[in-house]
VOROGU-343878 format. One record per residue (C-alpha): residue number from 1; x, y, z; residue in one letter. Coordinates in Angstrom, 2 decimals. Each point is the difference from the previous one (the first is absolute). Layout:
! VOROGU-343878
+-----+---------+---------+---------+---+
:   k :       u :       v :       w : r :
+-----+---------+---------+---------+---+
: NUM :       X :       Y :       Z : a :
...
+-----+---------+---------+---------+---+
This chain:
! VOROGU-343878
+-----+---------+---------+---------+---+
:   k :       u :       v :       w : r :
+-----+---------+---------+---------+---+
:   1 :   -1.20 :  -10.51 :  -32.10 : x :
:   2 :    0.48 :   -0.38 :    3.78 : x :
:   3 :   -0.29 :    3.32 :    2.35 : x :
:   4 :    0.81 :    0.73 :    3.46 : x :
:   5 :   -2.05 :    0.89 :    2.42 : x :
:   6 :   -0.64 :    4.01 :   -1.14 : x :
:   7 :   -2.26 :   -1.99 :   -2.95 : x :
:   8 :   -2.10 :   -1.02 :    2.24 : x :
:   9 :   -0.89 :    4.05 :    0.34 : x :
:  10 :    0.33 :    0.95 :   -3.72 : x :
:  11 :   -1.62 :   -2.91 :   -1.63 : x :
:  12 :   -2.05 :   -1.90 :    2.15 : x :
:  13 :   -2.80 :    0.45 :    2.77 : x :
:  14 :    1.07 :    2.73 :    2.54 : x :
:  15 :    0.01 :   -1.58 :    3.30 : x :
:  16 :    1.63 :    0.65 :    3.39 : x :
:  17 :    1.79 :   -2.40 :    2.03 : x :
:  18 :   -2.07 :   -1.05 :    3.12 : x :
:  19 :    1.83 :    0.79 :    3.53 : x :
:  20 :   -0.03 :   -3.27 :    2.03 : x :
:  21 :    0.45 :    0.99 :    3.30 : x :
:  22 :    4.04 :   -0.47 :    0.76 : x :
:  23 :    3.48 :    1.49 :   -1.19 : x :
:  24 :    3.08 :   -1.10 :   -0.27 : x :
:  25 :    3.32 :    1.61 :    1.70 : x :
:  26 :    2.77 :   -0.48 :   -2.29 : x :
:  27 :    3.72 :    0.95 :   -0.91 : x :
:  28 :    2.95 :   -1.81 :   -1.19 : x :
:  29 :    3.44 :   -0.81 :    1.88 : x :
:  30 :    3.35 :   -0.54 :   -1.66 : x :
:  31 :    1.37 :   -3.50 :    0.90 : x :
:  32 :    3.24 :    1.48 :    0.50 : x :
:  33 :   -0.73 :    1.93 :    3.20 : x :
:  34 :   -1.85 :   -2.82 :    1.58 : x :
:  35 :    3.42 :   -2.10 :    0.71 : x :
:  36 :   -0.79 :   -2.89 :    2.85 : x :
:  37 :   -3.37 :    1.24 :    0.17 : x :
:  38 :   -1.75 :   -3.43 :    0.10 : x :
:  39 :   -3.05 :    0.79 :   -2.56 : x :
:  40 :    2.49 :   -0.41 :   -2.63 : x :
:  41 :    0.10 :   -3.13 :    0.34 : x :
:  42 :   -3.00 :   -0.94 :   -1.51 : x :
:  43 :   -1.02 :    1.05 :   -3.61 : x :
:  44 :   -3.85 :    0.16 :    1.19 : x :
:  45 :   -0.91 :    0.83 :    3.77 : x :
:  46 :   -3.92 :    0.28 :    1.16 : x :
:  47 :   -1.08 :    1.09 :    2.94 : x :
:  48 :   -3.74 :    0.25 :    1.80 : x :
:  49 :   -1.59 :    2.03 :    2.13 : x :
:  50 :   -3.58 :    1.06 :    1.20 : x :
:  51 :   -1.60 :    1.45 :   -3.27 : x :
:  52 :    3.05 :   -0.19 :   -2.11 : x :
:  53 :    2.97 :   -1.75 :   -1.30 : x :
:  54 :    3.16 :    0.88 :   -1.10 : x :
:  55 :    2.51 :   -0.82 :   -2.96 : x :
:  56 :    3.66 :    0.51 :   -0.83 : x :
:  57 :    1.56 :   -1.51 :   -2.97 : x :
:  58 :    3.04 :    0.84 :   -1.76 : x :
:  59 :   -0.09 :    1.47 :   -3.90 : x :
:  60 :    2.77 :    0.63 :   -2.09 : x :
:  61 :    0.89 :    3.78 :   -1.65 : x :
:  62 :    3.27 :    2.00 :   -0.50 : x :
:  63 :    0.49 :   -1.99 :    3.31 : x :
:  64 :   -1.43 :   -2.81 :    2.74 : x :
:  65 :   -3.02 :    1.81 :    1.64 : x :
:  66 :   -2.38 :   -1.36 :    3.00 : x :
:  67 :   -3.48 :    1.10 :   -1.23 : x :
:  68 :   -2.10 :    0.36 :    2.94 : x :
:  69 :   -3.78 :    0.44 :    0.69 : x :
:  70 :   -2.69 :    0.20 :    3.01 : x :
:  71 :   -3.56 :   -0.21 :   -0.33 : x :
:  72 :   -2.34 :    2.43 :    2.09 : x :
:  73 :   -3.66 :    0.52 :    0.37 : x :
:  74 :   -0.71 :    3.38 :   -0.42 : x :
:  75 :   -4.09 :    1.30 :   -0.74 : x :
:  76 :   -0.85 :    1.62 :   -3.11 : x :
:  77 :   -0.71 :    3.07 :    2.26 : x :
:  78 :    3.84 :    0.28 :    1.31 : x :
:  79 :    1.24 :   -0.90 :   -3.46 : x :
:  80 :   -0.48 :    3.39 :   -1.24 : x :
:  81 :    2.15 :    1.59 :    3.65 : x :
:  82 :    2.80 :   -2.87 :   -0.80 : x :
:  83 :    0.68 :    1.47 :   -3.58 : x :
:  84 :    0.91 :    3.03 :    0.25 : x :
:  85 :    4.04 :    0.57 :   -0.52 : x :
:  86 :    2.33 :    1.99 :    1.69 : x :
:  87 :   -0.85 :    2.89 :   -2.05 : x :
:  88 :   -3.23 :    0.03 :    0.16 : x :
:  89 :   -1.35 :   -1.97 :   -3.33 : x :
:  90 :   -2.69 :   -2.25 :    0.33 : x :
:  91 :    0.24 :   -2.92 :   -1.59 : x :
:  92 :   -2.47 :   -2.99 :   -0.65 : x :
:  93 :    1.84 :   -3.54 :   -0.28 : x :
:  94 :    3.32 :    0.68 :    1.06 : x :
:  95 :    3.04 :    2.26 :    1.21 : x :
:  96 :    3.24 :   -0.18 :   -1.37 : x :
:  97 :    3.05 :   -0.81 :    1.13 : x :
:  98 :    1.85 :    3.44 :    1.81 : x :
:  99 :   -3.32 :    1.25 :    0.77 : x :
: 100 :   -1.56 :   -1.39 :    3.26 : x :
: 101 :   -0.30 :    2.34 :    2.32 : x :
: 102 :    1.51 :   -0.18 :    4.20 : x :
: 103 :   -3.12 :   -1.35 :    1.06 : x :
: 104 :   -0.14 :   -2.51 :   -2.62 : x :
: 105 :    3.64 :   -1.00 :    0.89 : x :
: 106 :   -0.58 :   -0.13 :    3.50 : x :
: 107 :   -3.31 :   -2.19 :   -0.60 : x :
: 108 :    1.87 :   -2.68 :   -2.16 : x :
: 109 :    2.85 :   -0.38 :    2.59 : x :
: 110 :   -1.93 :   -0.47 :    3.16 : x :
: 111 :   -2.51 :   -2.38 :   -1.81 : x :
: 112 :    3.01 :   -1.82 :   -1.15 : x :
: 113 :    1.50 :   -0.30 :    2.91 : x :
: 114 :   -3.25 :   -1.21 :    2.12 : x :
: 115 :   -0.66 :   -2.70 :   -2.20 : x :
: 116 :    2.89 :   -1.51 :   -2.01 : x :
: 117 :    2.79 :   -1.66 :    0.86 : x :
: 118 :    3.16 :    2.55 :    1.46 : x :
: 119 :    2.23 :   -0.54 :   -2.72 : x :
: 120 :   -2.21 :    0.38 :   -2.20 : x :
: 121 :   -1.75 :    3.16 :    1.07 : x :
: 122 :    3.35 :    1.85 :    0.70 : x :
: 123 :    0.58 :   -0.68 :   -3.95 : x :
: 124 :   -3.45 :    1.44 :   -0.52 : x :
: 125 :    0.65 :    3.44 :    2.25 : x :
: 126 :    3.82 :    0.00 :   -2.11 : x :
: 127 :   -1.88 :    0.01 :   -3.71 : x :
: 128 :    1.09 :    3.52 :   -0.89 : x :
: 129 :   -3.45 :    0.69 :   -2.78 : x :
: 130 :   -3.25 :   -2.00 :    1.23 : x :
: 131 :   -2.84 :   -0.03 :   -2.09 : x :
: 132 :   -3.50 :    0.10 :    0.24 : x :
: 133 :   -2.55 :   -2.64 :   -2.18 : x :
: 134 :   -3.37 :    0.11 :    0.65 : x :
: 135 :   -1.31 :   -3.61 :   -1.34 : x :
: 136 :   -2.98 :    0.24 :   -2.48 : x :
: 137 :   -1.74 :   -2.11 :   -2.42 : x :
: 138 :   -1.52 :    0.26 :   -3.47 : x :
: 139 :   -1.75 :   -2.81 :   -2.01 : x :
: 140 :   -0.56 :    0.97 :   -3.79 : x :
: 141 :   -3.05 :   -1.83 :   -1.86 : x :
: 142 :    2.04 :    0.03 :   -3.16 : x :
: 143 :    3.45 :   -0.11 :   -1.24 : x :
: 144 :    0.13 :    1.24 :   -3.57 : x :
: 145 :   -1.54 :    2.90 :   -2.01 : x :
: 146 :    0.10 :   -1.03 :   -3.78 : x :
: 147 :    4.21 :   -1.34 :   -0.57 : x :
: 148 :    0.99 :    1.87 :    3.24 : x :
: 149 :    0.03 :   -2.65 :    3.03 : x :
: 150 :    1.36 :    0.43 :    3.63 : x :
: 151 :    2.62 :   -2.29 :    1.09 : x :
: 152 :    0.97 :   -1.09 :    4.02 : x :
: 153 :   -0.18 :    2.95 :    2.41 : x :
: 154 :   -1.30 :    2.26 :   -2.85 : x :
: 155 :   -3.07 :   -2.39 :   -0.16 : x :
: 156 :   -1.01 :    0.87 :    3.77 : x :
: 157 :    1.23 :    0.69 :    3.17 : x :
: 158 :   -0.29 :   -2.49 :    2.76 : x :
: 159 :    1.08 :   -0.45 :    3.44 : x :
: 160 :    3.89 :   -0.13 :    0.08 : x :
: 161 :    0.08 :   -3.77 :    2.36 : x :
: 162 :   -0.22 :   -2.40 :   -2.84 : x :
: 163 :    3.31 :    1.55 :   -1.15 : x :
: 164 :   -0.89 :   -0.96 :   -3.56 : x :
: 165 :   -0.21 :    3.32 :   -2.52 : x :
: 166 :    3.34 :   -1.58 :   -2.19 : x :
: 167 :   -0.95 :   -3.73 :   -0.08 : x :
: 168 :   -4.16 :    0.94 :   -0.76 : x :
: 169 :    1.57 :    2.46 :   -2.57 : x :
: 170 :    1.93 :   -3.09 :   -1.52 : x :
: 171 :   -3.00 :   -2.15 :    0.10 : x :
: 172 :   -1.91 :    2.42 :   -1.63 : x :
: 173 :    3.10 :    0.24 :   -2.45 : x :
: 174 :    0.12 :   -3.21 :   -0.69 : x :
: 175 :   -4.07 :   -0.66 :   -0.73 : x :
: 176 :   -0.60 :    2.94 :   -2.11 : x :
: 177 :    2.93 :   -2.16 :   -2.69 : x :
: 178 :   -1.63 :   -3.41 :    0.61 : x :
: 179 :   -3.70 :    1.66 :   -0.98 : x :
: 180 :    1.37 :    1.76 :   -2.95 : x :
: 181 :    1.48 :   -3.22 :   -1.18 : x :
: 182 :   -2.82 :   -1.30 :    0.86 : x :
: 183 :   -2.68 :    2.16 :   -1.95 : x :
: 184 :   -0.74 :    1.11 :   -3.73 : x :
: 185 :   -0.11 :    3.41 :    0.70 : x :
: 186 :    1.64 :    2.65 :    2.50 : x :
: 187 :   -3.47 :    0.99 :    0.89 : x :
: 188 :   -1.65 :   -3.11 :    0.93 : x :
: 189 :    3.41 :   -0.75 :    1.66 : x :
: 190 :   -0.16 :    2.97 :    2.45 : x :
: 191 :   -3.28 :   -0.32 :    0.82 : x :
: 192 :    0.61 :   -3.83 :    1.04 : x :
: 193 :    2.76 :    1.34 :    1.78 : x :
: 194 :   -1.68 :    2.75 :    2.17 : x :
: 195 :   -2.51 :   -2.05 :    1.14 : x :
: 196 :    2.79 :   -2.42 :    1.31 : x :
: 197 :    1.90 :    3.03 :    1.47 : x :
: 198 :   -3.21 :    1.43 :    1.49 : x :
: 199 :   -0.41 :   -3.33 :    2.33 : x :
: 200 :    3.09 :   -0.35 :    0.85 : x :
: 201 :    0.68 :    3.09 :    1.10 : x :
: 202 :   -3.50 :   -0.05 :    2.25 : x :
: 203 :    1.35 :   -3.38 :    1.36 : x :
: 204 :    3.31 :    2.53 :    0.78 : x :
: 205 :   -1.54 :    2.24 :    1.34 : x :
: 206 :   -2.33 :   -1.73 :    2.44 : x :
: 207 :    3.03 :   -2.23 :    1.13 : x :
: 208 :    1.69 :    3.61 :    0.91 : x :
: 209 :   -2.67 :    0.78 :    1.57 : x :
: 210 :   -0.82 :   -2.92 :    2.45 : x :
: 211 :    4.04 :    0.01 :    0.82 : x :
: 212 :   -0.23 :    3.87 :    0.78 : x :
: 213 :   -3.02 :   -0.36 :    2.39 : x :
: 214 :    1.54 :   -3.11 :    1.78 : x :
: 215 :    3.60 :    1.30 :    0.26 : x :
: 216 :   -1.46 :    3.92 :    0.95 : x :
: 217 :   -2.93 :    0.51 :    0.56 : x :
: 218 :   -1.28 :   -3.03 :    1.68 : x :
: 219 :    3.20 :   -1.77 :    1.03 : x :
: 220 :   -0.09 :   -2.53 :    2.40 : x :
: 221 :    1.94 :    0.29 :    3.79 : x :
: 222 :    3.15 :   -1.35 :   -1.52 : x :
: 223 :    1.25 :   -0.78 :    3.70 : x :
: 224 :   -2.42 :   -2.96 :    0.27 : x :
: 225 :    1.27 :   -1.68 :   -3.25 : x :
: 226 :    2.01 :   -2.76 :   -0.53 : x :
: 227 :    0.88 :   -1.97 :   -3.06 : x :
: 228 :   -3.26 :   -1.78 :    0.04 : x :
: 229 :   -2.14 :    2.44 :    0.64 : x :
: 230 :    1.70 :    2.46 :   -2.85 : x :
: 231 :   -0.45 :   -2.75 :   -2.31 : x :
: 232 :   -3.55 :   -0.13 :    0.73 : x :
: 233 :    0.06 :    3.54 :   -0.07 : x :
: 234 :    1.64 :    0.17 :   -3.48 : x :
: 235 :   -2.60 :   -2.85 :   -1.40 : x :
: 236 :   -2.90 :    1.92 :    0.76 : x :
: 237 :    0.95 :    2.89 :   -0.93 : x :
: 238 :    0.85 :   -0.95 :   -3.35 : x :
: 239 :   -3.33 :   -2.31 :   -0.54 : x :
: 240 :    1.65 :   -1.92 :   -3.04 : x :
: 241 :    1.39 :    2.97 :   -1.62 : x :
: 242 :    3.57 :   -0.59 :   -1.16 : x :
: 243 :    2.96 :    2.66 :    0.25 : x :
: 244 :    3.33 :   -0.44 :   -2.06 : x :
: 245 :    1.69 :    0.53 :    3.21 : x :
: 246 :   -1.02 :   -3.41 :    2.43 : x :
: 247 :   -0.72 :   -1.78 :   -3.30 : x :
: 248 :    3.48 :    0.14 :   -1.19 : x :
: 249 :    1.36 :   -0.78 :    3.92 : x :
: 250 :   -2.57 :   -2.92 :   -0.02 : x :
: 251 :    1.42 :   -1.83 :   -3.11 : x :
: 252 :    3.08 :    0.29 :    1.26 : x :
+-----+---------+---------+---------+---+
């Protein structure tokens, strides 16, 4: 059987997320309103900044939508302050859409507008339900209780820049069949399986976390790069470590 993530509570060790030291702004814009607005032209736009980045891509639902996000360093101290809604509730790793309060509205437009590009902040400050996601990670030291076993994000939760929760779930997917092909018993199979899952979800997890600390919390003065110097950047940052992402732009 495969759970989601609320297994993790009921049937395996009961852990809490770690706070990592940044949130993310977020909300979602309907294509249809954002007519001539140049960001549409792209399917993926990135953009730096000192101690952040930030990411607009489009994703399909009843219609086109421009899913936006910005990254912000905020102490563990403030965290608490941030995450309280409009009416009051505190909450611990997010606030949803409809229920940011003024000051949180008037916080995401003015940082959007001192450090993003004008078109694209103006689409920011137009976003109609913001959200709040306060990034956190959690690294389980086992994957399956008896038959049950925990599948993609259910297995974890890791830092949200390797953009990876559906393809890792597929991989998972796809070597939990080749080891029960593979082996006698269902048994022996799972356990060969969970140890494969546990180090490749630590070799996850650490990439998340060394592209996190180098893209927030330690970024370099993007001003002074050029290509050659990002590529340097990029090489020793990653130390070797490989990422679906450049791999797949690399071969081709």
């Amino acid at each position: 059987m495969v759970f989601t993530p609320w297994a993790v509570k009921y049937y395996f060790l009961i852990l809490k997320p770690d706070y990592v030291g940044y949130i993310a702004w977020r909300g979602l814009q309907p294509f249809a309103i954002l007519a001539n607005n140049p960001i549409t032209n792209s399917e993926l736009s990135y953009y730096v900044y000192e101690h952040g980045h930030s990411v607009a891509f489009s994703i399909m639902q009843s219609e086109k939508y421009l899913n936006w996000l910005i990254y912000e360093k905020v102490s563990a101290t403030d965290l608490a302050n941030l995450l309280k809604d409009k009416n009051g509730q505190q909450h611990s790793h997010s606030i949803a859409p409809g229920l940011l309060t003024t000051e949180h509205l008037q916080h995401l437009q003015q940082l959007a507008m001192d450090i993003l590009p004008e078109n694209f902040a103006k689409t920011i400050c137009k976003t109609t339900s913001p959200f709040i996601q306060a990034i956190h990670e959690l690294n389980l030291d086992k994957h399956r209780q008896n038959r049950l076993i925990l599948l993609g994000d259910a297995a974890g939760v890791l830092r949200p820049h390797i953009a990876s929760g559906a393809t890792q779930a597929l991989r998972a997917a796809i070597s939990l069949r080749e080891t029960l092909q593979s082996n006698n018993t269902i048994d022996a199979a799972l356990t060969e399986w969970e140890s494969k899952e546990i180090t490749a979800r630590q070799q996850l997890a650490k990439l998340a976390e060394i592209m996190g600390d180098a893209l927030v919390l330690n970024s370099p003065s993007w001003q002074q790069m050029d290509q050659a110097k990002m590529d340097q950047w990029w090489k020793c940052m990653m130390q070797g470590r490989q990422w679906y992402v450049t791999d797949y732009e690399d071969a081709n």
